[in-house]
Wavefront OBJ file of the C-alpha trace (Angstrom):
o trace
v 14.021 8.045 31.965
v 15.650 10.032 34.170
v 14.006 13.509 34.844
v 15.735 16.969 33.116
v 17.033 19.441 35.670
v 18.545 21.573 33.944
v 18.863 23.074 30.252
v 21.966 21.803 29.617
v 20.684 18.111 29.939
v 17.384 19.280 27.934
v 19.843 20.086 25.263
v 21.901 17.062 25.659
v 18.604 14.887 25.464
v 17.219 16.999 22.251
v 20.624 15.798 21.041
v 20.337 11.830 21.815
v 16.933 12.180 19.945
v 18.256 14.235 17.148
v 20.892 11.298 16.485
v 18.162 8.021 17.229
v 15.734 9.823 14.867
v 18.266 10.144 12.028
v 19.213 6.224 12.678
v 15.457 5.628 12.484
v 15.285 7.782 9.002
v 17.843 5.594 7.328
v 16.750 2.242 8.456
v 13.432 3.151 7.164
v 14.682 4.592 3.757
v 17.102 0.969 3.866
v 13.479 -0.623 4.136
v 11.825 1.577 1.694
v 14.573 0.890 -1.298
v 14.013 -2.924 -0.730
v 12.302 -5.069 -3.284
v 9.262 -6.675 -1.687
v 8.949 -10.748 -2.760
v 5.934 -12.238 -3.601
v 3.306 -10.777 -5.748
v 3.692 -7.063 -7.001
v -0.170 -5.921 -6.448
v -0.456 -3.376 -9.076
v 2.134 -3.905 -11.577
v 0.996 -3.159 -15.588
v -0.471 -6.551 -15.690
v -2.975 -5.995 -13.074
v -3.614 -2.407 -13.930
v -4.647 -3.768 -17.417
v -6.823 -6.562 -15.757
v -8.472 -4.297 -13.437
v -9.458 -1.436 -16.166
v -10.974 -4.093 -18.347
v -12.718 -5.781 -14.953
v -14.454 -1.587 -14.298
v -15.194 -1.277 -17.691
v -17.036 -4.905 -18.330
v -18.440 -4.452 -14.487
v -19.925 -1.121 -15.362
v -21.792 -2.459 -18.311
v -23.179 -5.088 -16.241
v -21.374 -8.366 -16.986
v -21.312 -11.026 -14.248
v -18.201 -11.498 -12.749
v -17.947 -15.295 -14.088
v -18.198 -13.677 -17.369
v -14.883 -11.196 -16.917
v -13.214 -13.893 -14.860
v -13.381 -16.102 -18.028
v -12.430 -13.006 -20.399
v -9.555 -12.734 -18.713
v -8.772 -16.512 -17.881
v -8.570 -15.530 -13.614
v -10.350 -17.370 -11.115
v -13.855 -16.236 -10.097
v -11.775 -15.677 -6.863
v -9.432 -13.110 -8.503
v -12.517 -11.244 -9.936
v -13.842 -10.593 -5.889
v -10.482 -9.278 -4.875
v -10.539 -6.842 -8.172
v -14.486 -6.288 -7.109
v -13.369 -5.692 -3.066
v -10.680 -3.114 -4.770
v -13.571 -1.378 -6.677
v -15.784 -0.831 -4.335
v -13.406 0.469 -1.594
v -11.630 3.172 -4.406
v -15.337 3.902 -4.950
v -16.466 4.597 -1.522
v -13.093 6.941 -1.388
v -13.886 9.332 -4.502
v -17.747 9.487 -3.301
l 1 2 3 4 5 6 7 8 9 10 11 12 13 14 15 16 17 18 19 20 21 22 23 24 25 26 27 28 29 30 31 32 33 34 35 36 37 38 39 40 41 42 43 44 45 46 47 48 49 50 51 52 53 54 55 56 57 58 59 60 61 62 63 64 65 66 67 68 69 70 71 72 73 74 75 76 77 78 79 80 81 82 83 84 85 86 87 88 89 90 91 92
């Protein structure tokens, strides 16, 4: 980068920056409007799944018993756990 003299090339480089910012804007709103593949995290199956998983964790069920309530994996039940606890820490 070369170095500004003068504030006619300041203006001329606010300019450049103006234009590479607004190129920047749109390929992010391009990438914004684009359909991720693959799982959709928290789509109004998994919202459903999760409330039940709080409200059966509160009252003290194990989490093999909610993983078989809701026919997951025991795995599934550690993510929606992991989930829990971090939204937790967060409102504490």
């Amino acid at each position: 980068m070369k170095k500004i003299k003068t504030l006619e090339d300041a203006l001329n480089r606010i300019g450049e920056l103006e234009r590479e910012n607004a190129n920047l804007r749109e390929e992010l709103a391009y990438y914004k409007k684009r359909k991720a593949s693959g799982r959709q995290r928290h789509n109004a199956k998994w919202t459903a799944i999760y409330n039940d998983f709080v409200v059966c964790y509160e009252k003290g069920m194990s989490l093999v018993e909610i993983a078989d309530r809701n026919n997951l994996s025991e795995r599934s039940m550690y993510r929606y756990l992991a989930y829990y606890k971090e939204n937790k820490d967060e409102k504490i």
